[in-house]
N, C-alpha and C positions, 0 to 999 in steps of 0.2 A: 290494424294490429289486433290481434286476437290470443286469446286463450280457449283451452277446455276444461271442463274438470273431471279428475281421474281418480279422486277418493277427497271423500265429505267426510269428516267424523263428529262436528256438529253443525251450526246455523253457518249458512251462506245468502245475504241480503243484498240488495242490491239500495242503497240509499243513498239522500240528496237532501236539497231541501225539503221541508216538509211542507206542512199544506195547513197554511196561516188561513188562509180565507175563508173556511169551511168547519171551522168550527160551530157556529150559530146551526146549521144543519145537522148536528151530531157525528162531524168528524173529525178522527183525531185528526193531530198534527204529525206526528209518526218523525220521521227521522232518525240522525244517527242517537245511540243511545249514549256513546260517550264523545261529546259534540265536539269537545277541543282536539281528540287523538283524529279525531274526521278534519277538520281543518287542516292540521300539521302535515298529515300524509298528503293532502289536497295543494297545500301550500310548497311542498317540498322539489313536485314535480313542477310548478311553477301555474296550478288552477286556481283557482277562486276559493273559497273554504267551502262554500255549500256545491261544488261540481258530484255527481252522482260518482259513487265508487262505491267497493265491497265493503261489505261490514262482515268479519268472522267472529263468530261465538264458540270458544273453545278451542280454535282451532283444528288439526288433523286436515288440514287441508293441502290438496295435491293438483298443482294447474302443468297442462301441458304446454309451452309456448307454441305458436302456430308462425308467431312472426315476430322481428325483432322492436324492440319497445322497453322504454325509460321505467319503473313503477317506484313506489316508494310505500315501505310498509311501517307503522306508528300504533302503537300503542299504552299509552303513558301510563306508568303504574302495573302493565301487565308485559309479563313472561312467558315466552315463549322463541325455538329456535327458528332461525330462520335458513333455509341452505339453496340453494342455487347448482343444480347438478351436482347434489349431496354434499357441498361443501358450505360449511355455515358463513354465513355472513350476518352485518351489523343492520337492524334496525334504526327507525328513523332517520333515512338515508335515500339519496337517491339509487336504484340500482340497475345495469344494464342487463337485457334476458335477449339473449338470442333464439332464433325458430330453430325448434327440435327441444330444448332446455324444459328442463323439469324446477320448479320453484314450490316449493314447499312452507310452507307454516306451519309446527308441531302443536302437541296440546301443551296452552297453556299451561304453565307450573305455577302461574299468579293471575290472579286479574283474569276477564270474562273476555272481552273488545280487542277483536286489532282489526285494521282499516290496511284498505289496498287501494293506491290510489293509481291512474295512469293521466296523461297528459291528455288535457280535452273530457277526460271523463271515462265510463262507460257506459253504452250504448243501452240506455230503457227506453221502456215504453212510458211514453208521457201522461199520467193520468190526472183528472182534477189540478193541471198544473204540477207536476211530480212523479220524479221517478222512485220515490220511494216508495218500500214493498211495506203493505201493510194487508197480511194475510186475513187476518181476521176481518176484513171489511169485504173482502175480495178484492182489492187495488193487488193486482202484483202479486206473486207467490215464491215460497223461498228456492235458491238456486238447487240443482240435485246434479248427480255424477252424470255426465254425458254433455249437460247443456255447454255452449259455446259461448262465449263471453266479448262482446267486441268493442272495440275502444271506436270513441268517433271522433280519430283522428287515424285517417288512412295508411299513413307511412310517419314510421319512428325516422325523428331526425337525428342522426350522426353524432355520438359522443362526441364533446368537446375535448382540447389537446389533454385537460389534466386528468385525463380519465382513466383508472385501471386497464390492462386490457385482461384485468380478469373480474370476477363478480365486484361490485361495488362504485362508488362514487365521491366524489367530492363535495357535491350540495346537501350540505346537515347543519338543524342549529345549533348556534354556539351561543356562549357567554354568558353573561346574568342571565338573561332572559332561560335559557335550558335551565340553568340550575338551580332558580326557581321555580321553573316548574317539575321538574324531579321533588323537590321540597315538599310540596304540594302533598307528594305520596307517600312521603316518609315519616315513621315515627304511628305514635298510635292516639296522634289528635283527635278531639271529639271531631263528631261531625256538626257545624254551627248550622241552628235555626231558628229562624223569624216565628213567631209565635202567633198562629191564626186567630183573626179577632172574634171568630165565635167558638175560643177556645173556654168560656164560663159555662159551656155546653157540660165540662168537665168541672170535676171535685176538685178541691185543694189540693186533695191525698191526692188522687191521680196524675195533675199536675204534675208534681210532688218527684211521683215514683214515675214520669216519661223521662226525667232530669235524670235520677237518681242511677235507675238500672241501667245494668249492661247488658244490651241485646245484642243478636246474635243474625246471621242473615241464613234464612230455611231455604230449604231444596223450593219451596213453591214457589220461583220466579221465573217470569217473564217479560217479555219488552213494554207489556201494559203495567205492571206494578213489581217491588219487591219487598214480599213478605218477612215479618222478623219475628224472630222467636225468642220467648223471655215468659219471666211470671205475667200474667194479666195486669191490665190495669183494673184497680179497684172501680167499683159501682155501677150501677146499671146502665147499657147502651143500649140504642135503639135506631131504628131509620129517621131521618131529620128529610124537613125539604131539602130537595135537591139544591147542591149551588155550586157556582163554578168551580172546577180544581185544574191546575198548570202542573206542568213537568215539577217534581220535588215536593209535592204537596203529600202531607202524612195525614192518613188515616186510622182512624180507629173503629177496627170491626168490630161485629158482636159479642167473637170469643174475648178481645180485649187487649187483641196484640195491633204494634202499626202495623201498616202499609203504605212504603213508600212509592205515592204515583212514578212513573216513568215516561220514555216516548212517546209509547202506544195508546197514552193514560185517554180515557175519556174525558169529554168537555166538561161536564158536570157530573159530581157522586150523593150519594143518600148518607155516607158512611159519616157520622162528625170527624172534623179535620182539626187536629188540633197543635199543627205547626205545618213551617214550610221549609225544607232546606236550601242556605244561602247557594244563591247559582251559582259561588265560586266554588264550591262542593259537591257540584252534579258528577263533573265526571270522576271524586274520586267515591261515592259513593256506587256509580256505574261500575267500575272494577273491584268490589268488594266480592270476597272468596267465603265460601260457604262456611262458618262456624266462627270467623275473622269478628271481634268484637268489638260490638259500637257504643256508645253514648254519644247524647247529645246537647251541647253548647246552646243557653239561649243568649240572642243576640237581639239589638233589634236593628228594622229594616234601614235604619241610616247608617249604622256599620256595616250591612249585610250589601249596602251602594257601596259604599267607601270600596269594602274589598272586593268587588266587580271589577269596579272603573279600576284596581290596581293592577287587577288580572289581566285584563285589556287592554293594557299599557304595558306590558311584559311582551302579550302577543302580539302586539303590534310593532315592535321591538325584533321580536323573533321571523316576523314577516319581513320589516323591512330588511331583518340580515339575510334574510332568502333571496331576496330580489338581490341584494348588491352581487352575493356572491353567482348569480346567476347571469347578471352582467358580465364578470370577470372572464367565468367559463365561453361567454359567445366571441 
């Protein structure tokens, strides 16, 4: 099963798990950047959550089919159309694409991330233990128009009986679990976080006013951080030794604005860090839209478990309603 591509209009990745062991060497961990919409689509086809599949940034994206194949396209919080030989069809969904068939994904009208998943995966090159493209290190480079895309599973097996016989599918999730997670993205809750313990790096005042204000997310992001724009924080900053920083770790540059680490983030920064966002909040910080205003929740790290293990229990929920209904269909 394969595709091409026939118009890029932003990032096409190819991602997977990332690359846990290689940290201590100064490499990232890389990965998808909004990790649960990477699961969902992963899950939907009936793969693993960490199986290798596309990661689209923005959108505008135009695949040729080559041959017939199940995909499933997700992503939570973000907007964008989906059509299928120019007829739109439903996200978060299993969908059938026959060879010759044109499958499209528009530009985003919300949110950054959507994920394309196929059964089995697709097809990278293995590096350090992963297929995931992490350009800046040289692992992998981003996908461009021409390249060929192939799933490593040979032949698309057969819709099942309850299957449209036009674009679309049966296998999507349902019940609590979906409608909690839509929740997730609704409304204009702070963003909650855990507060770094060599946050007395910082002033009261500054403290103070990271609570206080409402920032703003700037043109200057990428898969290694995303920068925010707002007044400074008050008093003087400088380089610190270096110490470790993880996915959601906030930094404070020298001009005085954060920096929220991301995927791509580096093992350890110089910059003081002086919180961390709860992980049940990574990916809806991942889908935040340019000028889309934030503040932030402090919380501490026992509520910031609490509301994990609640999340993971929704998706595990939403997993296991994938598998039932997937049984039904065979």
């Amino acid at each position: 099963m394969s595709f091409v591509v026939e118009k890029l209009g932003g990032l096409l990745l190819m991602q997977g798990r990332g690359r846990w062991e290689y940290q201590h060497l100064g490499v990232p961990v890389g990965g998808p950047v909004d990790h649960v919409s990477a699961r969902l689509a992963n899950w939907i086809v009936g793969n693993e959550g960490d199986t290798s599949l596309l990661e689209i940034g923005l959108g505008g994206l135009r695949l040729r089919v080559l041959s017939d194949v199940r995909v499933a396209a997700a992503g939570i919080g973000a907007q964008a159309e989906l059509r299928i030989n120019g007829s739109a069809v439903p996200p978060g969904r299993t969908l059938w694409l026959e060879a010759g068939g044109i499958f499209e994904v528009g530009y985003l009208t919300r949110g950054r991330w959507f994920y394309l998943a196929t059964p089995g995966g697709f097809a990278g090159e293995q590096l350090l233990g992963s297929a995931s493209t992490l350009a800046r290190a040289g692992l992998g480079r981003s996908l461009a128009v021409g390249d060929v895309l192939e799933s490593t599973v040979p032949v698309a097996p057969p819709p099942g009986p309850r299957w449209k016989p036009v674009p679309g599918g049966a296998l999507a999730p349902r019940g609590a679990a979906l409608q909690w997670l839509h929740l997730q993205f609704a409304g204009d809750e702070c963003i909650r976080v855990v507060p770094d313990e060599r946050e007395d790096f910082f002033s009261d005042e500054a403290i103070a006013a990271f609570y206080e204000r409402t920032w703003s997310l700037s043109p200057q992001i990428d898969r290694m951080g995303y920068r925010l724009d707002g007044a400074p924080l008050p008093g003087e900053r400088g380089q610190i030794i270096s110490g470790g920083v993880t996915f959601g770790t906030i930094q404070v540059s020298g001009d005085g604005k954060p920096i929220i680490l991301m995927a791509d983030r580096q093992p350890t920064g110089g910059y003081p860090c002086i919180a961390h966002v709860a992980s049940v909040d990574l990916p809806r910080v991942a889908q935040l839209d340019f000028g889309e205003p934030i503040r932030f929740q402090r919380i501490s790290s026992e509520v910031a478990e609490d509301l994990l293990l609640e999340a993971e229990s929704y998706l595990a929920q939403m997993r296991e309603s994938l598998l039932l209904q997937a049984g039904e269909e065979s």
